[in-house]
N, CA, C and O atoms as a Tinker XYZ file with bonds, in Angstrom:
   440  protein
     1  N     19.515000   13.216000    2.926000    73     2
     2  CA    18.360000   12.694000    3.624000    64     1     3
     3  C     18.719000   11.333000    4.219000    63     2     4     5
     4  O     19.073000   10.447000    3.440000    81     3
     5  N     18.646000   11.038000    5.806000    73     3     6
     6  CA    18.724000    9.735000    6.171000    64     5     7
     7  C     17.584000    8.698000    5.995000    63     6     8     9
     8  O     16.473000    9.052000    5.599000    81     7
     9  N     17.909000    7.288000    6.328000    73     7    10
    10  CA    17.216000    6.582000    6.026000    64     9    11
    11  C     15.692000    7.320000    6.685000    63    10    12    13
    12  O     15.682000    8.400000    7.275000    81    11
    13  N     14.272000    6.333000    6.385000    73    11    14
    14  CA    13.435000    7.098000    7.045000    64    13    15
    15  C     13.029000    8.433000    6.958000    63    14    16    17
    16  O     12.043000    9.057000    7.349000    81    15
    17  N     13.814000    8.642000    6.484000    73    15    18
    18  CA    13.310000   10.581000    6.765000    64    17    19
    19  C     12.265000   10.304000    5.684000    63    18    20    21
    20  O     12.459000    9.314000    4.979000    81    19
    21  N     10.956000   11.209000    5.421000    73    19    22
    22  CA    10.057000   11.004000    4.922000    64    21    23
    23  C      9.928000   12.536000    3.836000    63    22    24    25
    24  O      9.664000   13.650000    4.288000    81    23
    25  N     10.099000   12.333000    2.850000    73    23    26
    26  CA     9.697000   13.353000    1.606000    64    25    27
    27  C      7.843000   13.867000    0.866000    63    26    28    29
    28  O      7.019000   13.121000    0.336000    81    27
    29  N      7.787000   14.801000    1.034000    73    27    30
    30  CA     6.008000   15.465000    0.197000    64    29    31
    31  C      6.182000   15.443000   -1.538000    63    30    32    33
    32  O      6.840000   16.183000   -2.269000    81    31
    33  N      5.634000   14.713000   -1.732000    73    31    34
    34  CA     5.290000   15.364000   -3.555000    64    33    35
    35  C      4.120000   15.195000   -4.130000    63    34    36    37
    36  O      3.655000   14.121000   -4.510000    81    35
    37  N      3.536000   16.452000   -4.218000    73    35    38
    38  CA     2.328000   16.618000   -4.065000    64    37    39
    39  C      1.187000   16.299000   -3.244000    63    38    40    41
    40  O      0.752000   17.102000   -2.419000    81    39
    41  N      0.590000   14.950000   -3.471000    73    39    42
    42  CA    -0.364000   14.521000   -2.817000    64    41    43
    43  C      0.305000   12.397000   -2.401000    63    42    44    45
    44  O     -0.290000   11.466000   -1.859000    81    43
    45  N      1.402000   12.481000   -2.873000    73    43    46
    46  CA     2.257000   11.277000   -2.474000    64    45    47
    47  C      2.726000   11.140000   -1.570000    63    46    48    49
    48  O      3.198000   12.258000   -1.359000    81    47
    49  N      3.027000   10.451000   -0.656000    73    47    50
    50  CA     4.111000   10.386000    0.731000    64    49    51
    51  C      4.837000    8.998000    0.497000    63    50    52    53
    52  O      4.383000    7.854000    0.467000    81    51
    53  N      5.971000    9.432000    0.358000    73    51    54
    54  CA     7.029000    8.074000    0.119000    64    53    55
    55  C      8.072000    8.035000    1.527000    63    54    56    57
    56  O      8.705000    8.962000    2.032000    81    55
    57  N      8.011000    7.038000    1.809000    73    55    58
    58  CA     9.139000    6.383000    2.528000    64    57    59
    59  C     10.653000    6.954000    2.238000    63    58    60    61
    60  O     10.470000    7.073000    1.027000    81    59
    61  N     11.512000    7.235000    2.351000    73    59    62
    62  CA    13.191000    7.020000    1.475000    64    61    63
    63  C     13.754000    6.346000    2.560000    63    62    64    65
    64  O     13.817000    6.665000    3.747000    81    63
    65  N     14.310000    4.978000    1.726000    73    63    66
    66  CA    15.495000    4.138000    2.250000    64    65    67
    67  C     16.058000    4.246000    1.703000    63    66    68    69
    68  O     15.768000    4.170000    0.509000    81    67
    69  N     17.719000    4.594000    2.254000    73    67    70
    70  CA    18.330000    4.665000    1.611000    64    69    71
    71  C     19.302000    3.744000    1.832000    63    70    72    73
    72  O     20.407000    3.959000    1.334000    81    71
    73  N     19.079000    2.520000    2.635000    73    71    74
    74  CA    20.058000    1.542000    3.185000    64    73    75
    75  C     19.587000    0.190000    2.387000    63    74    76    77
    76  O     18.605000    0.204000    1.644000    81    75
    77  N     20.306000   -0.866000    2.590000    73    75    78
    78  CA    20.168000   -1.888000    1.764000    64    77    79
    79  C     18.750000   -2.834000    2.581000    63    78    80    81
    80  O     18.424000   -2.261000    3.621000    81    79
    81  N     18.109000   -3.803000    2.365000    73    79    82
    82  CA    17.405000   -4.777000    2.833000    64    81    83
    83  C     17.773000   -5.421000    4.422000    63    82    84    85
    84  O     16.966000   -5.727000    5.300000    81    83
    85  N     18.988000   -5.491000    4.448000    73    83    86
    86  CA    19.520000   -6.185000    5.602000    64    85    87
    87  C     19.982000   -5.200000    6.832000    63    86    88    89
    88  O     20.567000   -5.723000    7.781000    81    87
    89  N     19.749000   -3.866000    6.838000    73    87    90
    90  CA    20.446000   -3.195000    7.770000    64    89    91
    91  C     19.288000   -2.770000    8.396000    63    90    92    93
    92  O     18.113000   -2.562000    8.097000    81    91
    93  N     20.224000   -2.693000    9.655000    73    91    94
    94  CA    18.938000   -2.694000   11.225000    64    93    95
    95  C     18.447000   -1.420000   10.729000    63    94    96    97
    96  O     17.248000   -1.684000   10.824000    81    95
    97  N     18.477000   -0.107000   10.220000    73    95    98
    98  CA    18.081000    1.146000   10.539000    64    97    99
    99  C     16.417000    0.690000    9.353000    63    98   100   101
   100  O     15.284000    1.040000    9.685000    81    99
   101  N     16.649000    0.080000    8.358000    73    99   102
   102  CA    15.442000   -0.192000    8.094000    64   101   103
   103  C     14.159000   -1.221000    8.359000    63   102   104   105
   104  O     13.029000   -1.208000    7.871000    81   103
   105  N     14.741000   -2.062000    9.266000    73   103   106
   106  CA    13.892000   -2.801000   10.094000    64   105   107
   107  C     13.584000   -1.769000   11.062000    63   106   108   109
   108  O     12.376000   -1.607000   10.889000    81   107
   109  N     13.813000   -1.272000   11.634000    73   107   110
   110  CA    13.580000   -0.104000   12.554000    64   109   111
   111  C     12.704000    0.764000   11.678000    63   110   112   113
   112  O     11.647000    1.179000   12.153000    81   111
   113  N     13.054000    1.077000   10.425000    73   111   114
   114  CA    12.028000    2.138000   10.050000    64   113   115
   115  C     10.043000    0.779000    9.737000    63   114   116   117
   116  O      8.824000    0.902000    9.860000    81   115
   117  N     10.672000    0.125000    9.479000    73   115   118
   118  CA     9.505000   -0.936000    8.951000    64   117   119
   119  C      8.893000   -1.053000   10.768000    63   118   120   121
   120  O      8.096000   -0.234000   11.226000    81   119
   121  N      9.101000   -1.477000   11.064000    73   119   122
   122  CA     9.142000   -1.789000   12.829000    64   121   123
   123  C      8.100000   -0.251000   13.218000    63   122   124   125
   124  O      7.087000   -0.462000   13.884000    81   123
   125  N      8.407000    1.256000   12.774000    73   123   126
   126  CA     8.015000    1.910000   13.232000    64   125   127
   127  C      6.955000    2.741000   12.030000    63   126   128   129
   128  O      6.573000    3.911000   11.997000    81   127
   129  N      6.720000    1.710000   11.206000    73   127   130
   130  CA     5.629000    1.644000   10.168000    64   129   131
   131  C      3.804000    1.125000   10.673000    63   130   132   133
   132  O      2.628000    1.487000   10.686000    81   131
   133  N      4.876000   -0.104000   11.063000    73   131   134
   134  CA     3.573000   -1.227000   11.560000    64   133   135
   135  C      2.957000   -0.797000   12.447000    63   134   136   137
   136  O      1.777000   -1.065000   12.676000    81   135
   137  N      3.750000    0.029000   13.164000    73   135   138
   138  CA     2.826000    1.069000   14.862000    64   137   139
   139  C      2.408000    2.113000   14.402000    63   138   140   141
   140  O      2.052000    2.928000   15.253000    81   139
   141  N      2.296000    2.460000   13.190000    73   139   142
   142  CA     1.479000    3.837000   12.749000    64   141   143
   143  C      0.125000    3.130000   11.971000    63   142   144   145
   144  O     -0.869000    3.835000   11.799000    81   143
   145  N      0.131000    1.399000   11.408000    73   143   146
   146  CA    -0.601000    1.139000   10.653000    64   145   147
   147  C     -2.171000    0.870000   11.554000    63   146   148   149
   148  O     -2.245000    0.427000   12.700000    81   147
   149  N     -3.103000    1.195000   10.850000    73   147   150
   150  CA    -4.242000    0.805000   12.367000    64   149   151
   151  C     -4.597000   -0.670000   11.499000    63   150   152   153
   152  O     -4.242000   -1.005000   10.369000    81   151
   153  N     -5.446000   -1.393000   12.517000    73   151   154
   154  CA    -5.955000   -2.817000   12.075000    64   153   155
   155  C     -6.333000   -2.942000   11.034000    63   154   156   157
   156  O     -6.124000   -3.931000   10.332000    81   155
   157  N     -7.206000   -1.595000   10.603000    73   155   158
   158  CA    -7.706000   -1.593000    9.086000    64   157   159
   159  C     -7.004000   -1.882000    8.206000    63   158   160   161
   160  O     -7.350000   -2.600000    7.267000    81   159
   161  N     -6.047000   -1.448000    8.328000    73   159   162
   162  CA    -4.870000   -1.251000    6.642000    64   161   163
   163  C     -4.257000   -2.249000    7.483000    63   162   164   165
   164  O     -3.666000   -2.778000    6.541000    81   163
   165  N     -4.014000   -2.731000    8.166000    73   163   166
   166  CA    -3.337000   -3.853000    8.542000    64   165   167
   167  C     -3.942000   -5.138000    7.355000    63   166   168   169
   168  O     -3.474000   -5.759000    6.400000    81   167
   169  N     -5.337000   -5.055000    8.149000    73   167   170
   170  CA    -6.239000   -6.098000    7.016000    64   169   171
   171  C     -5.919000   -6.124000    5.927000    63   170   172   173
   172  O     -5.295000   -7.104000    5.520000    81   171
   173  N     -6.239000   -5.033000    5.049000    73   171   174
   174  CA    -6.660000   -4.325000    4.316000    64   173   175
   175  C     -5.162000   -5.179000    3.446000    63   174   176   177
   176  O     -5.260000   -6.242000    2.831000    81   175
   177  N     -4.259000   -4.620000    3.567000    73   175   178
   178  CA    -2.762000   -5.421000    3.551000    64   177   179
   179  C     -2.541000   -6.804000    3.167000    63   178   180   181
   180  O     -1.896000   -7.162000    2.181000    81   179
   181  N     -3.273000   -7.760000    4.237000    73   179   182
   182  CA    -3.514000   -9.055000    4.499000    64   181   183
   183  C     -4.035000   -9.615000    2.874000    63   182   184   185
   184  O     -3.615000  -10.424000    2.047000    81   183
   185  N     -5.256000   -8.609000    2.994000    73   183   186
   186  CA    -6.298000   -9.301000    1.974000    64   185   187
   187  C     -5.626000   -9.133000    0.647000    63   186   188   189
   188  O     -5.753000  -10.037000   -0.180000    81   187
   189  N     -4.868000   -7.983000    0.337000    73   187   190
   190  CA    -3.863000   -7.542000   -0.849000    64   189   191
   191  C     -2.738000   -8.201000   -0.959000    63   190   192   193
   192  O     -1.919000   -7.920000   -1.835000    81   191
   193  N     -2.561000   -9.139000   -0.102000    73   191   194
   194  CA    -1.348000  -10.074000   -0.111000    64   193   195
   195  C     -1.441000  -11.820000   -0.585000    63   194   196   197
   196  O     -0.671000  -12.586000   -1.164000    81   195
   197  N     -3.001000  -11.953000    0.090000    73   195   198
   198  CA    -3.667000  -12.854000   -0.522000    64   197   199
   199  C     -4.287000  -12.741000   -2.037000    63   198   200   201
   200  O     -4.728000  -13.703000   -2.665000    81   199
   201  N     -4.248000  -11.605000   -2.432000    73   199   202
   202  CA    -4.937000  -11.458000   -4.123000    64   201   203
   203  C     -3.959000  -11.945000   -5.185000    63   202   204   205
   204  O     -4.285000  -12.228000   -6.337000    81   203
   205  N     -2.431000  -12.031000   -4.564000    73   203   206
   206  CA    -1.872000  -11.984000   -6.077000    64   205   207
   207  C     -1.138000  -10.863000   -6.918000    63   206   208   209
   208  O     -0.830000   -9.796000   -6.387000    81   207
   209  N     -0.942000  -11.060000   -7.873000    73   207   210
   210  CA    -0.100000  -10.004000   -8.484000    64   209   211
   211  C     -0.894000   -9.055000   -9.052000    63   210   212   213
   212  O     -0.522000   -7.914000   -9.324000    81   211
   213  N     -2.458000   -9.704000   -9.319000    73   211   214
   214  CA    -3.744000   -9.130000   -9.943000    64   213   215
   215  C     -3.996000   -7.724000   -9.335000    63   214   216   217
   216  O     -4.048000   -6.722000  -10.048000    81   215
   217  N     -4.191000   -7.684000   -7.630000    73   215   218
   218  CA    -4.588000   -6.847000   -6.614000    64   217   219
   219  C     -6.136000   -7.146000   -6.511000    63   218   220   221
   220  O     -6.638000   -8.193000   -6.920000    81   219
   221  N     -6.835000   -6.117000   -5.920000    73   219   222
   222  CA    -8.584000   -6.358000   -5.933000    64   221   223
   223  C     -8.998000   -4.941000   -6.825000    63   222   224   225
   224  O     -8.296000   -4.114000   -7.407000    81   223
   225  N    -10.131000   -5.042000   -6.686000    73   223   226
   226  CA   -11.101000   -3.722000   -7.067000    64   225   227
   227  C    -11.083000   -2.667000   -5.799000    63   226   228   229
   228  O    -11.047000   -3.129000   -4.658000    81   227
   229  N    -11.110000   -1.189000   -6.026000    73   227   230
   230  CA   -11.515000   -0.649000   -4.601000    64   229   231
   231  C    -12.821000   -0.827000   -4.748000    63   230   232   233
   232  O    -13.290000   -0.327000   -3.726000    81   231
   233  N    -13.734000   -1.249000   -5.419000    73   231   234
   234  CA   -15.196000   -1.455000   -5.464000    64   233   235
   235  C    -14.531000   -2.713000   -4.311000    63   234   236   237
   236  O    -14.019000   -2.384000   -3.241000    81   235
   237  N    -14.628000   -3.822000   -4.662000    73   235   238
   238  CA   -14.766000   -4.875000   -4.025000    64   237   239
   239  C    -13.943000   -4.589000   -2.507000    63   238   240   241
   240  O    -14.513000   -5.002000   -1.497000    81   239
   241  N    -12.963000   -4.072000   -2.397000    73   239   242
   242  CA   -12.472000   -3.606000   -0.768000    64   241   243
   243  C    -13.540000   -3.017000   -0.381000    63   242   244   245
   244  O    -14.168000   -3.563000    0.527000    81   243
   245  N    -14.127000   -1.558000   -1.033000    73   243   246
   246  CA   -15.199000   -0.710000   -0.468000    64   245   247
   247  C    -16.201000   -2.047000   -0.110000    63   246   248   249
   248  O    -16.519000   -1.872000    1.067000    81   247
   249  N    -16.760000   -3.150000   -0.539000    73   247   250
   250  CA   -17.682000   -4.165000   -0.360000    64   249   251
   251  C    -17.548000   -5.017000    0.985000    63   250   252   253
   252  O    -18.334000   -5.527000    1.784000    81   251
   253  N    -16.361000   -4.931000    0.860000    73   251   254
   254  CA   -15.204000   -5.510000    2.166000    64   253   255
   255  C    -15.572000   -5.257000    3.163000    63   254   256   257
   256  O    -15.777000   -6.138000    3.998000    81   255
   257  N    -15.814000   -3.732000    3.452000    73   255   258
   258  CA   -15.665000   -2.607000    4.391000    64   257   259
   259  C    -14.868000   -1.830000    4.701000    63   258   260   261
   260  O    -14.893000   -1.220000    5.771000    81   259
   261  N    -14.116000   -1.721000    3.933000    73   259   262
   262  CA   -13.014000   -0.713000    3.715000    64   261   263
   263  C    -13.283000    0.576000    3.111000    63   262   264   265
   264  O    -13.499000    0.667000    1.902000    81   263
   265  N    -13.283000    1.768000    4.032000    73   263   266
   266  CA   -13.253000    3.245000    3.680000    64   265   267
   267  C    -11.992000    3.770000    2.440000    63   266   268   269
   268  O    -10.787000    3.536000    2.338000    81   267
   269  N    -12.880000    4.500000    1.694000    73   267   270
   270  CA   -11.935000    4.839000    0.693000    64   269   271
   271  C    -10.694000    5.695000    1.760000    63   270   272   273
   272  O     -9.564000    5.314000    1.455000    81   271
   273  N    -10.693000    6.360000    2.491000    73   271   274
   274  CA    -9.429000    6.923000    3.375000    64   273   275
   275  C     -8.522000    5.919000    3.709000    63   274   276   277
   276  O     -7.309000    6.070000    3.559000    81   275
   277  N     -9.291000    4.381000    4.379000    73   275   278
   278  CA    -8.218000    3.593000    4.277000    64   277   279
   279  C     -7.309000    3.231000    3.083000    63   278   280   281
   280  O     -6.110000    3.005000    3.244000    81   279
   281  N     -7.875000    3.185000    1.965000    73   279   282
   282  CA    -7.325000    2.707000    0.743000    64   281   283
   283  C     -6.081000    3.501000    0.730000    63   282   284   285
   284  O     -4.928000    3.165000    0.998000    81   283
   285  N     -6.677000    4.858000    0.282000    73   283   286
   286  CA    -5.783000    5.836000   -0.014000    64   285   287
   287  C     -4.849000    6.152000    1.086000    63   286   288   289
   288  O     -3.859000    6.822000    0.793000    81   287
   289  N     -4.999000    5.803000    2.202000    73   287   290
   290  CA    -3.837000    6.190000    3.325000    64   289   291
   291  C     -2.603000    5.196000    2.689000    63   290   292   293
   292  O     -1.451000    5.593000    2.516000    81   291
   293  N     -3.142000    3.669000    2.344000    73   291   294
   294  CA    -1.899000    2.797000    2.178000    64   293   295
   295  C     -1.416000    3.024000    1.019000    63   294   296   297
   296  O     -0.367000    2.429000    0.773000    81   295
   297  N     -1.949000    3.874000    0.003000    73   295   298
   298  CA    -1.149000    4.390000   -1.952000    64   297   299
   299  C     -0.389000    5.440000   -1.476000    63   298   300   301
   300  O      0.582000    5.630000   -2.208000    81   299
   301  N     -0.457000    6.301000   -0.410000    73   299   302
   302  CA    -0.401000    7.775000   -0.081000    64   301   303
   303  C      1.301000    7.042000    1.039000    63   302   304   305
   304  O      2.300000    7.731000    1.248000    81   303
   305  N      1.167000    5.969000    1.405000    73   303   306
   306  CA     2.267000    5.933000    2.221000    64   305   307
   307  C      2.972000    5.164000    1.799000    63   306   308   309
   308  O      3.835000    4.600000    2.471000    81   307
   309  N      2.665000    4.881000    0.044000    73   307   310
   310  CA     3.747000    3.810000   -0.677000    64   309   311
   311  C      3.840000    2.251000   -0.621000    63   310   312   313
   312  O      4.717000    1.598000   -1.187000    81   311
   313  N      2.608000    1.629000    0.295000    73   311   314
   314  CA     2.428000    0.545000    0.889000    64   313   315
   315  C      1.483000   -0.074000   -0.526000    63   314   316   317
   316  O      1.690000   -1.283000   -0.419000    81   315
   317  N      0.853000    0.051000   -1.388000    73   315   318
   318  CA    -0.231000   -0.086000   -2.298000    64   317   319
   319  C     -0.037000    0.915000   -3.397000    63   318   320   321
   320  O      0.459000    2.042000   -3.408000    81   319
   321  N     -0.532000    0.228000   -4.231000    73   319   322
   322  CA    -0.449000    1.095000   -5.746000    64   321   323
   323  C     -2.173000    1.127000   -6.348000    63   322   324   325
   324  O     -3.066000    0.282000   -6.279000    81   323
   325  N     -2.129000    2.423000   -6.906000    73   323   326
   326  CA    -3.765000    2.277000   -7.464000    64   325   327
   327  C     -3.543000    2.941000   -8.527000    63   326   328   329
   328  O     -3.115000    4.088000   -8.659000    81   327
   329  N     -4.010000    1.777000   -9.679000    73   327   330
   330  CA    -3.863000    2.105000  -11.401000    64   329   331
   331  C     -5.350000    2.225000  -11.746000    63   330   332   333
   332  O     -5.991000    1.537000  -10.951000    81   331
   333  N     -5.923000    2.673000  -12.392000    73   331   334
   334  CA    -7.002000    2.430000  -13.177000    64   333   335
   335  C     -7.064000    1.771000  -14.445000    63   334   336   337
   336  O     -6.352000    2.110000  -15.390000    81   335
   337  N     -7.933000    0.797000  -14.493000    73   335   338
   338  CA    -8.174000    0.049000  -15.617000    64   337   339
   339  C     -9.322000   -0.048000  -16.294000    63   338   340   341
   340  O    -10.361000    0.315000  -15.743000    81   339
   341  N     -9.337000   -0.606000  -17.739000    73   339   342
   342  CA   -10.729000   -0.374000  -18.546000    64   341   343
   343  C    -10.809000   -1.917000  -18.488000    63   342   344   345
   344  O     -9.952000   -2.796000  -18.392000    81   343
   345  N    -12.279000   -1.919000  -18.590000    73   343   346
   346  CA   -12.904000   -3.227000  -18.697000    64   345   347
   347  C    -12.790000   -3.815000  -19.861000    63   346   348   349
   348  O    -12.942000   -3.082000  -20.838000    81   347
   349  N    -12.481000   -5.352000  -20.119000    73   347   350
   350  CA   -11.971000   -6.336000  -20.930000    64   349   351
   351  C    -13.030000   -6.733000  -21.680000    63   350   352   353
   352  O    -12.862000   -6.871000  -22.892000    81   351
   353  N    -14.140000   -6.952000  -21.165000    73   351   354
   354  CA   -15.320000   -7.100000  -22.069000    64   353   355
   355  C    -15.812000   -5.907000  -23.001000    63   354   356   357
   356  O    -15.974000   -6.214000  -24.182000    81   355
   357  N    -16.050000   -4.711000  -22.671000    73   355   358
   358  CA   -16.454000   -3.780000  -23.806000    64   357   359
   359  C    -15.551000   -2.725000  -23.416000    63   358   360   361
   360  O    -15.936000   -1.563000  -23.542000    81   359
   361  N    -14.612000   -2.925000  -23.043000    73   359   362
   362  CA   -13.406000   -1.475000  -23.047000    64   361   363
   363  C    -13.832000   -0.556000  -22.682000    63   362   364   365
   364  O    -13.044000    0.390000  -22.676000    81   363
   365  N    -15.798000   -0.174000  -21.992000    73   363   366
   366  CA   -16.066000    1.325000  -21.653000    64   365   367
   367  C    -16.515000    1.245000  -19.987000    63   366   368   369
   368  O    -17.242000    2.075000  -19.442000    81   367
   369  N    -15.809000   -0.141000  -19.209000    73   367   370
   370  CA   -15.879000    0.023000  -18.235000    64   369   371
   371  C    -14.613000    0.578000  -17.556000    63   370   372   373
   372  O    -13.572000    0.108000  -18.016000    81   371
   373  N    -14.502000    1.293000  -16.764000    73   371   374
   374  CA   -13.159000    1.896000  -16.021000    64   373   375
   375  C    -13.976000    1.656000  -14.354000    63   374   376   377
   376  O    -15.008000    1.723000  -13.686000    81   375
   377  N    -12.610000    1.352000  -14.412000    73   375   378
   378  CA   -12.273000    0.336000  -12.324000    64   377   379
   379  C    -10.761000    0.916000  -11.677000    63   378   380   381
   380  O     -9.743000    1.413000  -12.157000    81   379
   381  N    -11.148000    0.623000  -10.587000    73   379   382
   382  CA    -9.220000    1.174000  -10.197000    64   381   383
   383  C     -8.995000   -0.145000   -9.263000    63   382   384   385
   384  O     -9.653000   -0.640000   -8.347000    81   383
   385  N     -8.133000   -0.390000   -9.715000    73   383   386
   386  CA    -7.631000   -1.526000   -8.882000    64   385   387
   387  C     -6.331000   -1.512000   -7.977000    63   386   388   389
   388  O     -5.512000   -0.660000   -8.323000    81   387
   389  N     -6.027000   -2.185000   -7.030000    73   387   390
   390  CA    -5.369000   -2.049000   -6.219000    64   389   391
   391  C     -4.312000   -2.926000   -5.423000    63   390   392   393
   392  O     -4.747000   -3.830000   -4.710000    81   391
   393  N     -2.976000   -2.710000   -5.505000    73   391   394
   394  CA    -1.985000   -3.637000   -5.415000    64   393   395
   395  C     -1.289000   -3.582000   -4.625000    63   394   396   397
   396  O     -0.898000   -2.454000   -4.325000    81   395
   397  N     -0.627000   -5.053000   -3.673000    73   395   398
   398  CA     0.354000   -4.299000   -2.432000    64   397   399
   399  C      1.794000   -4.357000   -3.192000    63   398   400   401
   400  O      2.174000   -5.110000   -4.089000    81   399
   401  N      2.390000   -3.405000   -2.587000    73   399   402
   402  CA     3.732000   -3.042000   -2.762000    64   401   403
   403  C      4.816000   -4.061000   -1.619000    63   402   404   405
   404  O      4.477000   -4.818000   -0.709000    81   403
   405  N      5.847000   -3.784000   -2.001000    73   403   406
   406  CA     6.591000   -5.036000   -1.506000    64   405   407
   407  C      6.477000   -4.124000   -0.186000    63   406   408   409
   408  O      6.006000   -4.674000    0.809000    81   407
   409  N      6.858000   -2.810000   -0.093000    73   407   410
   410  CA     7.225000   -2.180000    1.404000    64   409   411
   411  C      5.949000   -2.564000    1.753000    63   410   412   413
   412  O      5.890000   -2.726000    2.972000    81   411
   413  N      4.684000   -2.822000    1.080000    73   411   414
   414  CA     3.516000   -3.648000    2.105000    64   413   415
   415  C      3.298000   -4.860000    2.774000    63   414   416   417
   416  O      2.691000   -5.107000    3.816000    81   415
   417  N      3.883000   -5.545000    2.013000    73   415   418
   418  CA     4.389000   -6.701000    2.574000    64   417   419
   419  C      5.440000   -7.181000    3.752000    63   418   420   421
   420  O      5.478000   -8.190000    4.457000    81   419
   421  N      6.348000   -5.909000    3.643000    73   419   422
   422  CA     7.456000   -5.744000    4.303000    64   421   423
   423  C      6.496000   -5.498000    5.747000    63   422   424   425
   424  O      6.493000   -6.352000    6.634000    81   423
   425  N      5.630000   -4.127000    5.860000    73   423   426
   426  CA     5.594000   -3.841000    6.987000    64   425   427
   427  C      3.895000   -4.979000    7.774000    63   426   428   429
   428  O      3.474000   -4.991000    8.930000    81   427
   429  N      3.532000   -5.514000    6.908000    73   427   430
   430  CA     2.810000   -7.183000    7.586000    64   429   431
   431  C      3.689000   -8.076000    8.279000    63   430   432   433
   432  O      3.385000   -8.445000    9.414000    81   431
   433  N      4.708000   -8.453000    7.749000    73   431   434
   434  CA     5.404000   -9.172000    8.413000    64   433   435
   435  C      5.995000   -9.011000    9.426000    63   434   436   437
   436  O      5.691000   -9.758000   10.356000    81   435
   437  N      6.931000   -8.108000    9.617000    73   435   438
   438  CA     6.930000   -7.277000   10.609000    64   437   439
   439  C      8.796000   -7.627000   10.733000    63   438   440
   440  O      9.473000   -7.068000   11.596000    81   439
């Protein structure tokens, strides 16, 4: 599989690089990331970059204005991670929270 080429597993869609950080074929693949990303998840990105290592709530994105499709387009293309967590005060709250991935960061910058 060359760099870029794009792999299915299950309901995941991952990226494969298979080149190091510094080689043009993956600036090129990042480069031809950012033109598939729409403004939304562009944002969406932004605001997940500003959170920290924490991430946000998809409650609080959904509050944002962010469509759960956006969310899941950026976990689904490896750009964001979504864990679920239980609440710290009485352990019987469950939240999913949401984190950018470095290739998210990667394809903001540009």
């Amino acid at each position: 599989m060359r760099q870029g080429d794009s792999q299915r597993s299950g309901n995941d869609f991952h990226i494969v690089h298979l080149c190091d950080s510094a080689s043009p074929q993956l600036a090129t693949s990042i480069a031809a990331m950012m033109e598939r990303l729409t403004t939304e998840q562009r944002r969406a990105l932004a605001l997940l970059t500003s959170a920290g290592r924490d991430g946000m709530t998809q409650s609080l994105l959904t509050t944002l204005g962010f469509d759960a499709s956006v969310i899941a387009g950026l976990v689904n293309e490896g750009l964001a991670t979504q864990t679920l967590s239980r609440g710290r005060a009485d352990g019987n709250t469950d939240f999913v929270r949401i984190r950018i991935k470095a290739a998210g960061r990667r394809a903001i910058k540009g």
